[in-house]
C-alpha positions as MATLAB code, in Angstrom:
seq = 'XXXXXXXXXXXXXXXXXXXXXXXXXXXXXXXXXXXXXXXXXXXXXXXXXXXXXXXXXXXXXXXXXXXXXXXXXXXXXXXXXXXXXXXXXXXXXXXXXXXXXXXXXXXXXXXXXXXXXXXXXXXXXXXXXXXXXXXXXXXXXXXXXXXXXXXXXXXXXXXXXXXXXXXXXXXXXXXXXXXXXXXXXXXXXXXXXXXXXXXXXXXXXXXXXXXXXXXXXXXXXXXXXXXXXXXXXXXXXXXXXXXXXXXXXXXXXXXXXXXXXXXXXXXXXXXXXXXXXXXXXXXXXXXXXXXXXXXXXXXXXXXXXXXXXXXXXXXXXXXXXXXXXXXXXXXXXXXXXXXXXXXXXXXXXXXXXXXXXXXXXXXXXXXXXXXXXXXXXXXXXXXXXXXXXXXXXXXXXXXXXXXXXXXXXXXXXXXXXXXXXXXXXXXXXXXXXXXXXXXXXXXXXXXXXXXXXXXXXXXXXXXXXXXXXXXXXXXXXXXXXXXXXX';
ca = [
       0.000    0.000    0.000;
       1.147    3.191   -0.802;
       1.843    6.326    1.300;
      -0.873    8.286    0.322;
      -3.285    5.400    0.021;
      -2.329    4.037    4.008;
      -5.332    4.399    6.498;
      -4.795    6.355    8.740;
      -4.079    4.950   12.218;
      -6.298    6.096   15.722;
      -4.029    8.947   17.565;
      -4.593    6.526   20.487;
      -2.749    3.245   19.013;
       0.442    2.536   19.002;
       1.943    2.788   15.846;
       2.505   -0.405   14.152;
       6.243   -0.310   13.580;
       8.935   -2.721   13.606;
      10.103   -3.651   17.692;
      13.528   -1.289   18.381;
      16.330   -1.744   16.372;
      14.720   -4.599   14.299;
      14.809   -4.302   10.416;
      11.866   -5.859    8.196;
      12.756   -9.056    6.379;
      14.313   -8.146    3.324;
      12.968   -8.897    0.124;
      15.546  -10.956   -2.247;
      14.547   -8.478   -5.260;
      15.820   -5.912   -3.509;
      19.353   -7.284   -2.858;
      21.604   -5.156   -5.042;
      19.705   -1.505   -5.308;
      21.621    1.124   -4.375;
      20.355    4.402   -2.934;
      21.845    7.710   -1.863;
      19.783    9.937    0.537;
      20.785   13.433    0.775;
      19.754   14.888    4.739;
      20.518   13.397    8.022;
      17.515   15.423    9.442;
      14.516   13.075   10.706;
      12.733   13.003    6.784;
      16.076   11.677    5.656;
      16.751    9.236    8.779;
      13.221    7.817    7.943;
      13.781    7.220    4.665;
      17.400    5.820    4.846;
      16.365    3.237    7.316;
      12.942    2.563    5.252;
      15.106    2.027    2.189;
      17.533   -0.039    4.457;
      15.069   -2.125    6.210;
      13.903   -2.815    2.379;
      16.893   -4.507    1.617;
      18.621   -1.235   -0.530;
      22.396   -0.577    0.445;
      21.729    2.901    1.638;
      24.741    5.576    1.983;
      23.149    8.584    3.964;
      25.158   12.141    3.534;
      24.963   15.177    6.179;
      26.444   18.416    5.533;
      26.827   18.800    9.358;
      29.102   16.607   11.641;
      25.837   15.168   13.213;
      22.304   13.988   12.426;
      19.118   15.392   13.611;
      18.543   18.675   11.407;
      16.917   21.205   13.043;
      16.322   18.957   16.064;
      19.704   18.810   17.492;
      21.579   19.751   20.868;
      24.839   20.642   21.586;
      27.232   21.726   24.531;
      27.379   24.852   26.430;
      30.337   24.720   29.548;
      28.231   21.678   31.395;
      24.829   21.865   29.772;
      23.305   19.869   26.945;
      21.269   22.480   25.218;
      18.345   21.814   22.329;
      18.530   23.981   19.704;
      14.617   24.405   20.293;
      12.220   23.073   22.346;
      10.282   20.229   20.636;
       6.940   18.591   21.285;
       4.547   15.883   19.986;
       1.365   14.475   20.704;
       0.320   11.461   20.798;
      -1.789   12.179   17.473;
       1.464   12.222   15.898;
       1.801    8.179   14.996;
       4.870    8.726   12.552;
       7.136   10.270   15.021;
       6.101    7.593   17.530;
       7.260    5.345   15.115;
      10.539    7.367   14.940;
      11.274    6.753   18.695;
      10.078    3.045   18.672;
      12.178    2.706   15.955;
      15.300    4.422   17.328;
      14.792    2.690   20.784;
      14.350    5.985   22.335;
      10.366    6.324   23.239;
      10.797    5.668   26.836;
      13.135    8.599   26.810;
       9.978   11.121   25.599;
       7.325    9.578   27.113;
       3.553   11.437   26.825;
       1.326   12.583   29.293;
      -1.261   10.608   30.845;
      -3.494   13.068   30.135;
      -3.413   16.485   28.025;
      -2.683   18.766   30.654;
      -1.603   22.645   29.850;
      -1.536   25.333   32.717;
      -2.065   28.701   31.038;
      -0.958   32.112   33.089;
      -2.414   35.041   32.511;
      -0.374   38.081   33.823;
      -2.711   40.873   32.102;
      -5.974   40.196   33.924;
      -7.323   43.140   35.491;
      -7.408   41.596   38.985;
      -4.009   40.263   38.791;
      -2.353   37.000   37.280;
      -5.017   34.595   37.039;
      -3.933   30.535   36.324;
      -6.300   28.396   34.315;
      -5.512   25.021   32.459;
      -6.274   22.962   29.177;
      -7.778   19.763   29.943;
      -9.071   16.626   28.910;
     -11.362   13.439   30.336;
     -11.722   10.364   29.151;
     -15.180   11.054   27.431;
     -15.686   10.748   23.753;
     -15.076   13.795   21.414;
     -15.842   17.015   21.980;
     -17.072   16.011   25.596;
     -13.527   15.495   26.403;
     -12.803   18.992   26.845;
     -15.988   20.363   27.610;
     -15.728   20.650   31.640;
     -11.986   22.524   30.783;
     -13.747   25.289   28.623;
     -16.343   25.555   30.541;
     -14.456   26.363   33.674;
     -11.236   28.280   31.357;
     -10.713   31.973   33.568;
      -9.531   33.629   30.408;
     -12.566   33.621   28.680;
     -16.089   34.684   29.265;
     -19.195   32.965   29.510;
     -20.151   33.827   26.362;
     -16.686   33.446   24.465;
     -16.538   29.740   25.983;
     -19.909   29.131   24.078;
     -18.409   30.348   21.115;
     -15.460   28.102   20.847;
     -18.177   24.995   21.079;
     -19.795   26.532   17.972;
     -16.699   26.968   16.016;
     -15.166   23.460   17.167;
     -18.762   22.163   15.204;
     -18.304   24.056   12.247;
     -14.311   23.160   12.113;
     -14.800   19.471   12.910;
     -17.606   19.922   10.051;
     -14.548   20.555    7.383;
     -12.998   18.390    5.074;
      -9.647   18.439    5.078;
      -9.231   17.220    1.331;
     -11.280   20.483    0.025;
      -8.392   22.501   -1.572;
     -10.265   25.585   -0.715;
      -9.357   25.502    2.802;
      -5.623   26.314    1.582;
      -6.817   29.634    0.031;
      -8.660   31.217    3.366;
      -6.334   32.523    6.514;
      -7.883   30.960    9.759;
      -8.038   34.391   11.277;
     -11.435   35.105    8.584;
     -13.011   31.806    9.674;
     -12.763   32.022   12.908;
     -14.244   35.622   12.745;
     -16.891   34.561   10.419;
     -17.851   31.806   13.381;
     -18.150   34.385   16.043;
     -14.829   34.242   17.870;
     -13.369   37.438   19.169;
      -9.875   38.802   19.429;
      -9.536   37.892   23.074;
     -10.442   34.228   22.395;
      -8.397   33.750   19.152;
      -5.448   35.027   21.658;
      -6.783   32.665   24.624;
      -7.389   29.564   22.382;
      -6.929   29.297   18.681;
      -3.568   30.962   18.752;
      -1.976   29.670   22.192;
      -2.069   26.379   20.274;
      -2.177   27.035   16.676;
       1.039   29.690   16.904;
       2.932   26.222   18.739;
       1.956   23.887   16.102;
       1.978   26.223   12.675;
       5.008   28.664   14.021;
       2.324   31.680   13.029;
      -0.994   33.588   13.655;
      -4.189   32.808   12.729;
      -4.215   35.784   10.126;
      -1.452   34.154    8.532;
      -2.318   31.040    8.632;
      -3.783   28.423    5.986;
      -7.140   27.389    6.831;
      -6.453   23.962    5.613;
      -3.241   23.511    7.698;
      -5.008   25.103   10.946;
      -8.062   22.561   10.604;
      -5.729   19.693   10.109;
      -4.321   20.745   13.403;
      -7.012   20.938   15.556;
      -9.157   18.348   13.610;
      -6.419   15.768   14.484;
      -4.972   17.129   17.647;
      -8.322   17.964   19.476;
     -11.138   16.722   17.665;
     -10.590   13.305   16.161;
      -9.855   10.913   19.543;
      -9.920   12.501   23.292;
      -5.840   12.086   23.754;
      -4.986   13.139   20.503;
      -3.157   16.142   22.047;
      -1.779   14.423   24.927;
       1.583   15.878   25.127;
       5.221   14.063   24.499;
       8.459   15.566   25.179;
      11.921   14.684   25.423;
      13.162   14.304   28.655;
      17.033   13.873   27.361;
      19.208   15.885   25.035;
      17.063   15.817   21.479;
      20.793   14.861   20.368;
      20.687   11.477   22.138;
      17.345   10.428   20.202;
      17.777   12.182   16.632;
      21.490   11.580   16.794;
      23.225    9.101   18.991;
      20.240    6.800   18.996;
      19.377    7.450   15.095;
      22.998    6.887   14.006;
      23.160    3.303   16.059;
      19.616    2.375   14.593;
      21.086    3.335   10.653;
      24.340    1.307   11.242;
      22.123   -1.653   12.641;
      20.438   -1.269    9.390;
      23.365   -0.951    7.444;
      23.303    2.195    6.254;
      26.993    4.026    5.658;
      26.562    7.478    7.059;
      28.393   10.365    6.091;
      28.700   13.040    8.403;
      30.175   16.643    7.007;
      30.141   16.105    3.527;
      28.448   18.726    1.183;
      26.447   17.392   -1.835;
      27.979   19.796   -4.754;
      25.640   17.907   -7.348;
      22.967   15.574   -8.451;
      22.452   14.560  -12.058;
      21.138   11.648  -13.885;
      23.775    8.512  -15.578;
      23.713    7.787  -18.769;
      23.048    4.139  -18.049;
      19.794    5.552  -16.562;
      21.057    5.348  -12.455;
      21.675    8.599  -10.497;
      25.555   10.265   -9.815;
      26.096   12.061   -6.433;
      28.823   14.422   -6.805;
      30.687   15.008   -3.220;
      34.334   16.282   -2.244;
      36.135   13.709   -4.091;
      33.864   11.512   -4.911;
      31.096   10.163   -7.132;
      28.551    7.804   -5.881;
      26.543    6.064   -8.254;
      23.062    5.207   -7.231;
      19.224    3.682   -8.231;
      17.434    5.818   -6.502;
      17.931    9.334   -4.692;
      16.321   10.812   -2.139;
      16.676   14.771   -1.361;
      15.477   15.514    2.213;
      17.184   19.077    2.737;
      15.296   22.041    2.802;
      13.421   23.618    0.124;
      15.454   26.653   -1.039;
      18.665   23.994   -1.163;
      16.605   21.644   -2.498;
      15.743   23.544   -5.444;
      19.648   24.367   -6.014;
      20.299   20.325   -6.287;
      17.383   19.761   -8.407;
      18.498   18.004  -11.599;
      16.331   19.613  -14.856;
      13.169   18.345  -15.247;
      12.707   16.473  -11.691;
      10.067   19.177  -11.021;
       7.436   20.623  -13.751;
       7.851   24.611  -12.593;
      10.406   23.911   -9.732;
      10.881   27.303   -9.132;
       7.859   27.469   -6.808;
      10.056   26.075   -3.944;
      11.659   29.388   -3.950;
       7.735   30.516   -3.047;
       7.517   28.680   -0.294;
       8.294   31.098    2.528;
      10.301   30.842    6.228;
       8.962   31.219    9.546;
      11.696   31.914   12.568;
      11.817   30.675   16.229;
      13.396   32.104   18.924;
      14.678   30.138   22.426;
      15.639   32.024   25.188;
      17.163   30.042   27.762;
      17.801   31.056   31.386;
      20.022   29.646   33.920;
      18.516   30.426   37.587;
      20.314   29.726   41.107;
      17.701   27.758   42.634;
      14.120   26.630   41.540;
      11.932   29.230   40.646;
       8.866   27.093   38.570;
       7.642   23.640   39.876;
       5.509   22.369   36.482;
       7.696   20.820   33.742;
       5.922   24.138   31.745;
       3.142   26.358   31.179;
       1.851   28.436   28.487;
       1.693   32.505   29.206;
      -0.695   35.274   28.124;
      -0.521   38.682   28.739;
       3.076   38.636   28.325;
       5.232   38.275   25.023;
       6.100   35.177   26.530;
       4.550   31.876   24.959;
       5.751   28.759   26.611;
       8.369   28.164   28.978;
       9.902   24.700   29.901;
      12.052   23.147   32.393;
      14.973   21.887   30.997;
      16.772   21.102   34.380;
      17.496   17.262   34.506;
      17.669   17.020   30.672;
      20.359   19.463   30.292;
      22.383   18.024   33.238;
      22.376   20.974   35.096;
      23.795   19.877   38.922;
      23.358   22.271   42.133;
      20.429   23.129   43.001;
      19.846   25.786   40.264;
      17.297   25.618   37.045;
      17.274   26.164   33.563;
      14.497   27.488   31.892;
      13.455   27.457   28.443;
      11.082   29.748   26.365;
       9.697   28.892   22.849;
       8.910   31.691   21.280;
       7.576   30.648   18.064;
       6.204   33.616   14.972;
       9.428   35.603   16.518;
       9.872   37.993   13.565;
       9.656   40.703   15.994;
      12.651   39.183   18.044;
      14.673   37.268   15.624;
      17.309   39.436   14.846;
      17.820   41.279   18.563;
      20.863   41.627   20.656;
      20.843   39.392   23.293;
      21.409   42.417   25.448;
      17.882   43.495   24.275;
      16.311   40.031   24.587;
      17.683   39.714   28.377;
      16.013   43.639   28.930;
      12.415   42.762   27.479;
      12.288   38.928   28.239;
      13.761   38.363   32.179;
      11.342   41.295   33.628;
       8.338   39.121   32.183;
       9.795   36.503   33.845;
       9.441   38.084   37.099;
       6.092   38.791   36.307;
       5.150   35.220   35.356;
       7.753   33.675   38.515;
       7.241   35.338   41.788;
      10.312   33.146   43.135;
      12.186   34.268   39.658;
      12.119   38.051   41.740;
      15.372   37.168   44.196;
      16.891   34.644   42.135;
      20.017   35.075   40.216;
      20.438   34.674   36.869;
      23.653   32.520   36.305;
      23.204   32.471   32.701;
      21.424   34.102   29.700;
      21.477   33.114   26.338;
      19.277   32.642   22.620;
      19.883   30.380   20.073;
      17.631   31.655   16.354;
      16.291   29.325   13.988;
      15.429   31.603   11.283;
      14.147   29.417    8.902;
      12.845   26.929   11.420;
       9.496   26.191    9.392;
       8.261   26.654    6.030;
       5.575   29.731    6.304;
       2.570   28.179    6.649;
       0.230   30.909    4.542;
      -2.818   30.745    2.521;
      -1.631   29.120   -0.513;
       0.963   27.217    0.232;
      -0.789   23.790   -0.076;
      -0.135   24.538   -4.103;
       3.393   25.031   -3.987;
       4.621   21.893   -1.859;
       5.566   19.146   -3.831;
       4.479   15.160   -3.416;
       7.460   13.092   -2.476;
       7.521   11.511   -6.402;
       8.638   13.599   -9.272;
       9.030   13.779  -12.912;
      12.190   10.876  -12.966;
      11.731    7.505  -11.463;
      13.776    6.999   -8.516;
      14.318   10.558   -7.673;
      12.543   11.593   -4.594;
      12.160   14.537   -2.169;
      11.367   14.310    1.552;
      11.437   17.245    3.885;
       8.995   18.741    6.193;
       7.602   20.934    3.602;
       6.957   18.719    1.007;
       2.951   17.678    0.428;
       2.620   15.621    3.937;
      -0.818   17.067    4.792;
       0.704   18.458    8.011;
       2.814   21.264    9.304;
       6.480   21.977    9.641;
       6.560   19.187   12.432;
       8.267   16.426   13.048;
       5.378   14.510   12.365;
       5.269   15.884    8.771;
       9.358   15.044    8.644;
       8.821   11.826    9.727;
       5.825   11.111    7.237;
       7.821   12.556    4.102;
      10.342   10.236    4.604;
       7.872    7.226    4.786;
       6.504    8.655    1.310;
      10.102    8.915   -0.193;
      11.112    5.943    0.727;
       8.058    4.411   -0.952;
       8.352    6.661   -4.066;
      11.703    5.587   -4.167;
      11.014    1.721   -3.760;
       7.946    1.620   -6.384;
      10.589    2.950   -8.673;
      12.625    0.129   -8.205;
       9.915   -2.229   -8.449;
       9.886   -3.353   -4.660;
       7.436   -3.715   -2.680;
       6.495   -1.404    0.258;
       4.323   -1.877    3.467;
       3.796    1.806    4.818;
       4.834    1.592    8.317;
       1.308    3.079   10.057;
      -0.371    0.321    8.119;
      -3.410   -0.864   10.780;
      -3.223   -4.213   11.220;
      -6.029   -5.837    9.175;
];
């Protein structure tokens, strides 16, 4: 069964891949293919170990001495620092699949239950605490008691969110339509005000799609909360790492690929891509040509397009169309322990989410390291840290009474600047499938045609669909890994 053709699996199964570190039996006819993936982010992970577990000698090349993409950690003095702070939920089957396969899902285990305390620091009668969330009862009962008791809304707003949940659950997500109309329109047309699209729709829409509602596809915004909070009642049950993102999307990803057999190739820079004469692919490198069946280019889409061989694409200059969306992390380094939740989500503030990273970082004495995701940072991208520190550590203190008398041991941002693709009205149209134009040439990537977000769901599901792509090319079979069991 193809990618695009696979069921799709309930958010509250597990996903039906192979037991850690175990490769699929290999199919004889495969023996022999050779196949050259471009990436060592998660899409290109996926799809080297797909292809591998197929039976297809797989060499895997990274530009960057590690593996992981965007999703990576490194050393600062004696903290392990993520680039970003990543999440999943437990709607997000693909990247379960990841950590199963990796052997790392005990290491980012999910909530029990979707639980989210929200802050507000604005309210008129000082900061008021509410929280996000769900019961066991069936969709949309599951998080009917939470709205109906939310502080930062009123009576009236609450009702309003049950009306537009209807209407939204009411969409189909396969209407190309919905990629033409910003969310911010709908949700005005269905009676939700600016205080609740700032309460609600964009405390978990500006997480998940890295922007606001106004610029925001319709399509991608309904996939979001169709899947995450409307299709099973712990779809959105939360999932985060609680090690290094390194030790998963690295140390445990390069062990799983050289189980499989893959050669991996760390700092080497593809300088070209074009097609044999004998019909098979050539990989040009730094002294070397490697000479493959199949290719699959899982890099992002602006470098993407430079590697494209002619033709691979009909108009493949719309990748350049395809726009960028930054994210900012602040991360603070207290003295002692100034929040006790592993996070919280903030309004009133220009703070979004902060986390603990304390145990995961390594941090020892007593002290505690915050992290803040601020995601749709164009406004704070490209600031001095020395102006960060000056808006972002008084809000702090307004969000952590016990952050007033602590001392800040450390201070410091790391910028993603093109973390995401943009994820505007009209970008459905410009992201490619994983297939093209020449048979066993195939593109993976967040931001190719996954149905989903820049996510590491949608990474994670591209390279599923490249590998496939790749595979039917060669004539092999391919069982999609979310499969259901029949």
């Amino acid at each position: 069964m193809t990618a695009d053709a696979v069921r799709p699996q309930r958010p509250d199964a597990r996903p039906a891949g192979r037991p850690e570190g175990a490769a699929a039996p290999v199919d004889d006819r495969a023996v022999g293919a050779r196949a050259v993936v471009v990436g060592g982010g998660l899409a290109g992970i996926t799809a080297a170990l797909e292809l591998a577990d197929a039976g297809v000698r797989v060499t895997l090349l990274e530009g960057r001495p590690r593996l992981g993409g965007l999703a990576f950690s490194f050393q600062r003095g004696e903290l392990t620092v993520d680039n970003g702070q990543h999440v999943y939920l437990r709607c997000c089957t693909a990247y379960r699949w990841f950590l199963d396969r990796v052997g790392g899902a005990a290491l980012a285990p999910l909530q029990d239950r979707l639980d989210v305390p929200v802050l507000d620091v604005a309210h008129p009668r000082g900061p008021r605490l509410g929280r996000l969330r769900r019961t066991a009862l069936p969709v949309p009962l599951h998080l009917a008691k939470s709205l109906a008791t939310y502080p930062h809304l009123s009576l009236a707003e609450r009702a309003s969110v049950g009306r537009a949940a209807l209407a939204l659950k009411g969409l189909d997500l396969a209407d190309p339509a919905l990629d033409d109309v910003d969310f911010a329109s709908w949700l005005g047309r269905h009676g939700q005000s600016d205080r609740t699209i700032e309460a609600l729709w964009d405390l978990v829409g500006v997480a998940t799609l890295n922007a606001t509602a106004p610029y925001a596809s319709l399509g991608l915004a309904a996939m979001v909360f169709k899947t995450g909070l409307l299709s099973e009642p712990g779809a959105a049950d939360i999932g985060w790492a609680h090690v290094p993102l390194g030790e998963l999307h690295d140390t445990l990803a390069r062990k799983a690929l050289d189980t499989a057999g893959v050669r991996t190739e760390l700092r080497t820079r593809v300088l070209g891509i074009s097609r044999a004469q004998e019909g098979n692919w050539e990989v040009e490198v730094d002294g070397e040509t490697l000479e493959a069946d199949a290719v699959v280019l899982a890099v992002p889409q602006r470098e993407a397009h430079a590697l494209l061989p002619d033709g691979v694409l009909d108009d493949a200059d719309r990748l350049l169309e395809i726009g960028t969306a930054p994210i900012l992390n602040i991360h603070v380094v207290y003295d002692r322990k100034v929040l006790r939740q592993p996070f919280f989500a903030a309004l009133g503030t220009p703070v979004q989410w902060v986390f603990d990273r304390t145990d995961a970082s390594g941090l020892k004495g007593g002290g505690q390291y915050l992290a803040l995701s601020q995601s749709a940072a164009e406004d704070d991208i490209d600031e001095p840290v020395s102006v960060l520190r000056e808006r972002y550590l008084p809000e702090l203190d307004r969000l952590l009474p016990a952050a007033r008398g602590a001392e800040v041991q450390d201070f410091f941002v790391t910028r993603e600047r093109t973390a995401t693709f943009a994820p505007t009205p009209g970008v459905g149209r410009l992201r490619p499938g994983a297939a093209t134009n020449a048979p066993g040439f195939a593109l993976a990537g967040a931001w190719t045609a996954t149905g989903w977000p820049a996510t590491m769901e949608s990474a994670v599901r591209s390279g599923f669909s490249a590998a496939g792509a790749a595979l039917s090319a060669l004539g092999r079979p391919h069982e999609h890994p979310l499969q259901e069991a029949v």
